[in-house]
C-alpha positions in Angstrom: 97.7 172.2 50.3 96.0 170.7 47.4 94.2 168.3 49.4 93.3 171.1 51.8 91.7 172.6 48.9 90.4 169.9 47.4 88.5 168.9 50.5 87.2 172.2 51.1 85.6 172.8 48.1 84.0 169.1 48.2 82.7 170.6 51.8 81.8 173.5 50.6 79.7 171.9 48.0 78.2 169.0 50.7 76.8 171.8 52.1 75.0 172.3 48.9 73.2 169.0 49.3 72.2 169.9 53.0 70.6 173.0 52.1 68.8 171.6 49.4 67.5 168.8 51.7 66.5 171.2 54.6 64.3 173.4 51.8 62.7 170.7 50.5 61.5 169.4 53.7 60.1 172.2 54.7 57.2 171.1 53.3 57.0 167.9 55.7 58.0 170.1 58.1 54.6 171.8 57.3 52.4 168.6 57.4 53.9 168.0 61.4 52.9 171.8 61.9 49.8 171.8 60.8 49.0 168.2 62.0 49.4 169.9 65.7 48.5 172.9 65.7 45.2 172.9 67.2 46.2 170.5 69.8 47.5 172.9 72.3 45.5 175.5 71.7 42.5 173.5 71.1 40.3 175.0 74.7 41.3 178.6 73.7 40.3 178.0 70.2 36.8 176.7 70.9 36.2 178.8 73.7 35.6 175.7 76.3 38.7 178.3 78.5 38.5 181.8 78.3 41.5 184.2 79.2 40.8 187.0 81.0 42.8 189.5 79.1 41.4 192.0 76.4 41.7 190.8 72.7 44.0 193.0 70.7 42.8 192.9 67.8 39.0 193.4 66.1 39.1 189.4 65.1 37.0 187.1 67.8 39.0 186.2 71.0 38.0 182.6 69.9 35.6 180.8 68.0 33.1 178.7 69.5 32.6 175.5 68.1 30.9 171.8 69.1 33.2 168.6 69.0 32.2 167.8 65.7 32.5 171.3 64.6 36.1 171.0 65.4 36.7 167.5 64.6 35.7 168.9 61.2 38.6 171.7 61.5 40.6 169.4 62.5 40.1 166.6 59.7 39.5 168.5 56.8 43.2 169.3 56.7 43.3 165.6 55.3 41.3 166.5 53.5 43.3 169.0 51.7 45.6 166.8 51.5 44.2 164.0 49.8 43.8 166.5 46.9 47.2 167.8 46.9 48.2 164.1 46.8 46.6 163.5 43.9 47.3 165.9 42.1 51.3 166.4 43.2 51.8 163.1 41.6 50.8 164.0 37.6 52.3 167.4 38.2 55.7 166.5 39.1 56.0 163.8 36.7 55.0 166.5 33.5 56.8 169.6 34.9 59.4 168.3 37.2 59.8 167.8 40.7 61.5 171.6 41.4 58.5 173.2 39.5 55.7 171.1 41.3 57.4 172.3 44.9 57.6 175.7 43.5 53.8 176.1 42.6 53.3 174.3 46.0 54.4 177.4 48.0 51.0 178.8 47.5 48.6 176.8 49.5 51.2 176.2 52.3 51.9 180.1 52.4 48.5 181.4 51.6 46.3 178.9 54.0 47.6 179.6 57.7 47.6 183.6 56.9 43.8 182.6 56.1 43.2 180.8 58.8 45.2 182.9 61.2 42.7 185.5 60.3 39.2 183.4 60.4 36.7 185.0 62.2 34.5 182.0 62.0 34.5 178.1 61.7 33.8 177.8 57.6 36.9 180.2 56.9 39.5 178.6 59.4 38.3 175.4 57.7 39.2 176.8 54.0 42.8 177.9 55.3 43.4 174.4 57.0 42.1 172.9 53.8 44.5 174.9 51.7 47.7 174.0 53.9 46.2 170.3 53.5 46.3 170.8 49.7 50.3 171.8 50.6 50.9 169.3 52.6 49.6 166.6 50.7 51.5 167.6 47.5 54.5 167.9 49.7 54.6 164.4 50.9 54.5 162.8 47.7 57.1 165.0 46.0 59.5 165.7 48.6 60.7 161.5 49.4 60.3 161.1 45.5 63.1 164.1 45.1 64.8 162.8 47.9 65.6 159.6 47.0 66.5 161.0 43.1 69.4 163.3 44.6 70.8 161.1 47.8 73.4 158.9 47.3 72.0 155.4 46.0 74.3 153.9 49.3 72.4 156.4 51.5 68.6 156.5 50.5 67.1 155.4 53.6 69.2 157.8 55.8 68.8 160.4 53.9 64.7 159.5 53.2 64.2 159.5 56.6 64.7 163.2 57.3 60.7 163.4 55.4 59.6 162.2 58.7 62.4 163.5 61.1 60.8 167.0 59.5 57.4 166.0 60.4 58.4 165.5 63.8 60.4 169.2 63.9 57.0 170.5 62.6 55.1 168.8 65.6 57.9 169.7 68.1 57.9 173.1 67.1 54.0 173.8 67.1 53.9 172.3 70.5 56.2 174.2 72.1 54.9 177.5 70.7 51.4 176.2 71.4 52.3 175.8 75.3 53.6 179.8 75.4 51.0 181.4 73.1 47.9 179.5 73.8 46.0 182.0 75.5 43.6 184.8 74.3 44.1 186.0 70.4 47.5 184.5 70.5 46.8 181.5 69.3 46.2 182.7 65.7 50.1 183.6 65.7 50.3 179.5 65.8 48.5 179.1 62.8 50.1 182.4 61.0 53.6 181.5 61.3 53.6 178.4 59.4 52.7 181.0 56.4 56.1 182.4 57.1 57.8 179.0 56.9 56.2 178.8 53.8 57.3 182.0 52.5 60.9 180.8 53.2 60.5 177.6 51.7 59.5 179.7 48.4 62.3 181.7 48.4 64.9 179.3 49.0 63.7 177.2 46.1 64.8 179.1 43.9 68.1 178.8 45.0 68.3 175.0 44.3 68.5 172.7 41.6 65.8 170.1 39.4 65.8 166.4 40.1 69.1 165.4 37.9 67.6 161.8 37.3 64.1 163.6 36.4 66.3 165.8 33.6 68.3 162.7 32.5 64.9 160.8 32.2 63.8 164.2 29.7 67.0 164.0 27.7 68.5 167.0 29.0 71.7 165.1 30.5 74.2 168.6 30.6 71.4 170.1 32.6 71.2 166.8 34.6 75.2 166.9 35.0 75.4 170.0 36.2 72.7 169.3 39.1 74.2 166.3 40.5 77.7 167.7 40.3 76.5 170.6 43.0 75.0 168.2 45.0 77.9 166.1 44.9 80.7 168.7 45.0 82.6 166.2 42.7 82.5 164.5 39.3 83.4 161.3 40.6 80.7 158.7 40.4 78.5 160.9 38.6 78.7 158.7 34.9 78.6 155.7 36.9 75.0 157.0 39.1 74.0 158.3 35.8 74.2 155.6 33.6 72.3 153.4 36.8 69.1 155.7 35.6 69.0 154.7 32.3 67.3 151.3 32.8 66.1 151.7 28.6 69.7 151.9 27.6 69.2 154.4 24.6 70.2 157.7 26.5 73.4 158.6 27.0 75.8 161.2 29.1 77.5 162.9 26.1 75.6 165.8 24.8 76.8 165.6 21.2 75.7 161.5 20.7 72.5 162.3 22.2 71.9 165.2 20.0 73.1 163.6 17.2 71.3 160.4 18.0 67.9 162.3 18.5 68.6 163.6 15.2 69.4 160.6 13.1 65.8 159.1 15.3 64.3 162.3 13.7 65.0 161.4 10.2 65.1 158.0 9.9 62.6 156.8 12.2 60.3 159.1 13.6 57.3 156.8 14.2 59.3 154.7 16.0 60.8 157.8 18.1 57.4 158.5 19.1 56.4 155.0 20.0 59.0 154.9 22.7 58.6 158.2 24.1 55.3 157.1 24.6 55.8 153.9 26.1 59.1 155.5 28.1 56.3 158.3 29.7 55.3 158.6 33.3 52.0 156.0 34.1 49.1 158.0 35.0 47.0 157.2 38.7 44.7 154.9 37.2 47.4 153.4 34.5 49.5 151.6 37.6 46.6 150.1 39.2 45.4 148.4 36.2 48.9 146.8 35.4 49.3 143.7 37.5 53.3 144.5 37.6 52.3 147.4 39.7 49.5 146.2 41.4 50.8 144.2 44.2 53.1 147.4 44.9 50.4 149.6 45.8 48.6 147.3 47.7 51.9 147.1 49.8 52.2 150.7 50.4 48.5 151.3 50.9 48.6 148.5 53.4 52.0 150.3 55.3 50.3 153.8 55.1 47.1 152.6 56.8 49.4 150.5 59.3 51.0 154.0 59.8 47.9 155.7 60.7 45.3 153.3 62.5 47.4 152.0 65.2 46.9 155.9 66.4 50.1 158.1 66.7 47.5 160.6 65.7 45.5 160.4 69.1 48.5 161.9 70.8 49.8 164.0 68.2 46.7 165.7 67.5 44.4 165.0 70.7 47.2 164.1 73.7 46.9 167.4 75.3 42.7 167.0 75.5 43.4 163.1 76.4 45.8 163.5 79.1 43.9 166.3 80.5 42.1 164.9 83.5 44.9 162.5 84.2 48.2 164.5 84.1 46.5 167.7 84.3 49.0 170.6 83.7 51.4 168.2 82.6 49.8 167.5 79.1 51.2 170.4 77.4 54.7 169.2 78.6 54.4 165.8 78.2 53.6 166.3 74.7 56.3 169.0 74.4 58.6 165.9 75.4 56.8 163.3 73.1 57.7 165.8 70.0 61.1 165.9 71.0 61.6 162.5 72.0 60.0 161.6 68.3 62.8 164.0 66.4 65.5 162.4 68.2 64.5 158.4 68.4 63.4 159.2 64.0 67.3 160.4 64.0 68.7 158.0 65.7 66.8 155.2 64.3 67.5 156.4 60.7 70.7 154.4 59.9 68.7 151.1 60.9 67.0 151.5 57.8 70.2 150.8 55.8 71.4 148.0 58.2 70.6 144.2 58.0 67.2 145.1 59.7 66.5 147.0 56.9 62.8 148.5 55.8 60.5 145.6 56.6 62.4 144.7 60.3 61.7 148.6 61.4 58.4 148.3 60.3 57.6 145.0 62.4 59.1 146.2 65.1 57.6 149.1 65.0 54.4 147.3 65.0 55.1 145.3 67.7 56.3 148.2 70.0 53.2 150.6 69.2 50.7 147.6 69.8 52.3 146.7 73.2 52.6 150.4 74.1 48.5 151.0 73.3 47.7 147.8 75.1 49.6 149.5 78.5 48.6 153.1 77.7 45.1 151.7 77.2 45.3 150.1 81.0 47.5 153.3 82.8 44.3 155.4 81.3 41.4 153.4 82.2 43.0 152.7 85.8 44.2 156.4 86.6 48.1 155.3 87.0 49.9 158.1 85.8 53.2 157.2 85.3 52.6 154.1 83.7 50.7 156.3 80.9 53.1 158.5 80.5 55.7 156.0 80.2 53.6 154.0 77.8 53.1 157.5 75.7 57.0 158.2 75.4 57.3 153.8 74.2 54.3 154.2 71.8 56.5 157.4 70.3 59.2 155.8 70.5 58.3 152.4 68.5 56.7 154.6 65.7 59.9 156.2 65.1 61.3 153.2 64.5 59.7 152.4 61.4 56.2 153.2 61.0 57.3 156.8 60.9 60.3 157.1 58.2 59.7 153.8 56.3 56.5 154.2 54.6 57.7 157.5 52.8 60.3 155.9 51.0 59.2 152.9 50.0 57.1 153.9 47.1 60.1 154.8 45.4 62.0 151.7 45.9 58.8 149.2 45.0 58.4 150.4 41.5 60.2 151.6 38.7 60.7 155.4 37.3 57.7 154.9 35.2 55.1 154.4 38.4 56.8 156.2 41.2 54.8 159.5 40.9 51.9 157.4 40.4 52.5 155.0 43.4 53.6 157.6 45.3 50.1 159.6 45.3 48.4 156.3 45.8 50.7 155.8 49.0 49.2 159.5 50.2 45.9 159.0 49.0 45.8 156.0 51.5 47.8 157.7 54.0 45.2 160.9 54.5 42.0 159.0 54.1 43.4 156.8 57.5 44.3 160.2 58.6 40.8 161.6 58.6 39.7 158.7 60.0 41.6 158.9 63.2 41.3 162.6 62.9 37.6 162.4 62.6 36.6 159.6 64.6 38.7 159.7 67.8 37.6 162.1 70.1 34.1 161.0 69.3 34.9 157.1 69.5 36.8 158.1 72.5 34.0 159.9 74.3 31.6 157.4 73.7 33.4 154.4 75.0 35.8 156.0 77.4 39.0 157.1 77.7 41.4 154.8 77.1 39.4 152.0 75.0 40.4 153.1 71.9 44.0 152.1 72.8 42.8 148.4 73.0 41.2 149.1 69.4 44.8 150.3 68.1 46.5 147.5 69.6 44.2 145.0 68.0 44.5 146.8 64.5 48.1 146.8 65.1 48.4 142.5 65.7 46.4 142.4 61.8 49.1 144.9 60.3 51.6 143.0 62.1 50.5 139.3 60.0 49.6 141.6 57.2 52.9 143.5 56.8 55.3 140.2 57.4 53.4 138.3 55.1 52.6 140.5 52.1 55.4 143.6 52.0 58.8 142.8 50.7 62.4 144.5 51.7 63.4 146.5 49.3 67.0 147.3 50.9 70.1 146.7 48.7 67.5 145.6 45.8 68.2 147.3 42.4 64.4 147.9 41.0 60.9 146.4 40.8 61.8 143.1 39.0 64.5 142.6 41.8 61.9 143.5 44.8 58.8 141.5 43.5 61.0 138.9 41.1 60.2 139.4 38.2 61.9 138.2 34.7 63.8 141.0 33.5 61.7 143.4 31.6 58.1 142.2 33.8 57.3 145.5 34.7 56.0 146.6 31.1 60.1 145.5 30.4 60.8 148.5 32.1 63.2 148.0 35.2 64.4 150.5 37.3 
């Protein structure tokens, strides 16, 4: 009976964990929504096919716009989300990671009710810029949080649900978009992603800071208490707390810390305040201008553009539009099966990360399979053959799920130390939604001036340099303990910080 108990209230507290991970990434889930919203939709929304029925409401039945008009719709939500980016890093760093998501409710909730509600191109563009800003900020702080609160033998599993949410966000936009895209019912698509975010805010309250964030701030009981309701048990916890302290001069009992922090107070308080300086977060700027960090960013900017510019993109904001002429009514449902083929090839690839593949062999596979998959989409296009296109669509899904999809998230937080992760992190997003805009931007125009189907050629070609770029210069990070380990350094390179 004991056991029976036992176990129950170690299940009851697991589910804890699980309901703090699905609220946090609801904000990923937000970035795959709003990343496909308009590809449905996209001929109601412009005006290019009108429906026949009576608007019900006094708001336009659409809003005509030009190709660049809503390439510009469409890639200013990177926009957005270059700034939230940038500035999600900082703000989680000084206020915590709980407080940053909090705040970030505001822009994800307050941008699609705007947008829902444009009557013209400039205001949908300010409410897909504001759920950019959310989006952006969400993808650095969510796989930060994530890999602070997972157990260490389970990060990459568990920091491949950012992406597995992204791909629930695209699944579920499409598959709204294909029953609601006619008349003035597309602006329910873009207004219930403000209800998502509304939910998210709510439920955030209901969960707990980053413990290794509070232990890093000296407020270890606080930190105790978090990672015992994720954990729903105390064993382990000293051990994975004590694995944060890479300074050595904090420690899990509340009294010695005080009384430490007090004795530091009166004996030595210049010296205090020299390490709680050196000990603080590095700024944006700070990380690239230390060589110990340098060569980490350059990794992840280098995976994040991989990401991007071999052009999952293209079908998941565009494939509907694209596949148009060739599959005809089938594009909404092809790309209704692309989303869902994309959650459950991200889920099933997940534990691969973990394996002896690890990070690096998903990501080269990855590679591999997208540039193969563009090089025979590119031909199934160009030569009319639909079912080779359509095959090649579900493979080039497929092989970003892999690894180009869930890899890149997490490894900002296992090629640096505590110190740069925030830091590195919005430099991974910064890279991440300027390749973003570009595809965003450029495609359909790129695409309409050289013809369907070229671009894929393009992609593959970009995907062969990330290919040599990726094996040669990004390391695996799996099973390493910290930045010296990862980049092999002496102990204490890394500013003789070590993670």
């Amino acid at each position: 009976m004991a056991r029976l108990q036992t176990f129950a209230k170690q299940f009851r507290q697991t589910l804890f964990f699980y309901f703090v991970l699905f609220t946090v990434t609801l904000g990923p889930l937000l970035f795959g929504y709003h990343l496909a919203e308009l590809n449905a939709p996209s001929e109601i929304i412009t005006c290019k096919r009108k429906s026949i029925r009576q608007a019900s409401t006094s708001l336009p039945q659409c809003i005509a716009m030009t190709p660049t008009e809503f390439g510009l719709v469409q890639s200013i939500f990177t926009l957005g989300g270059l700034i939230g980016a940038l500035s999600a890093g900082p703000l989680s760093s000084k206020r915590g990671r709980l407080h940053t998501m909090g705040l970030n409710t505001i822009p994800i909730t307050l941008g699609p009710i705007v947008a829902a509600l444009a009557p013209n191109v400039a205001t949908m563009s300010i409410g897909r810029l504001l759920s950019g800003i959310g989006a952006g900020a969400a993808l650095v702080v969510v796989p930060i949080y994530i890999s602070e609160i997972a157990p260490p033998e389970r990060k990459g599993f568990y920091g491949s649900f950012t992406q597995i949410m992204t791909n629930v966000g695209i699944f579920i936009t499409q598959l709204i978009g294909y029953w609601l895209s006619h008349d003035s019912a597309w602006r329910a698509i873009l207004g219930i992603a403000g209800i998502i975010g509304l939910i998210q805010a709510v439920q955030l309250f209901f969960t707990v800071e980053s413990p290794k964030w509070l232990t890093e701030r000296g407020r270890s009981k606080e930190a105790r208490h978090a990672l015992h309701k994720l954990r729903g048990t105390e064993e382990g916890i000293d051990e994975e707390i004590k694995s944060w302290d890479s300074s050595g001069t904090k420690t899990t009992d509340d009294d010695n810390d005080a009384t430490e922090r007090q004795g530091l107070l009166s004996h030595n308080n210049d010296e205090s305040q020299s390490n709680d300086k050196e000990n603080s977060d590095l700024s944006f700027l700070q990380v690239f201008k230390d060589s110990h960090y340098r060569p980490a960013i350059f990794a992840i900017l280098l995976v994040m553009a991989s990401q991007q510019l071999i052009g999952i993109n293209s079908i998941v904001m565009y494939g509907v539009s694209l596949l148009s002429n060739l599959l005809s009514s089938s594009s909404a449902l092809l790309n209704i099966l692309v989303s869902l083929l994309n959650i459950v090839a991200t889920s099933a690839f997940a534990p691969l990360t973990d394996s002896r593949l690890g990070r690096k062999g998903c990501l080269l596979s990855s590679i591999a399979g997208m540039s193969v998959s563009a090089i025979l989409l590119g031909i199934g296009i160009r030569a009319g053959i639909k079912a080779l296109s359509a095959v090649c669509v579900l493979t080039f899904v497929a092989s970003f799920a892999l690894g180009l999809g869930p890899v890149p998230f997490m490894l900002a937080s296992e090629l640096v130390d505590t110190k740069g992760v925030s830091a590195t992190q919005s430099w991974a997003l910064a890279g991440n939604w300027i390749a973003t805009f570009l595809v965003a931007q450029f495609f359909p125009i790129v695409n309409e001036k050289l013809g369907k189907g070229i671009t894929y050629f393009i992609f593959a070609g970009l995907g062969l340099v990330f290919f040599v770029s990726v094996g040669w210069y990004v390391p695996e990070t799996r099973g390493k303990k910290g930045m010296n380990e990862v980049w092999g350094y002496e102990d204490g390179g890394a500013g003789g910080h070590e993670d």
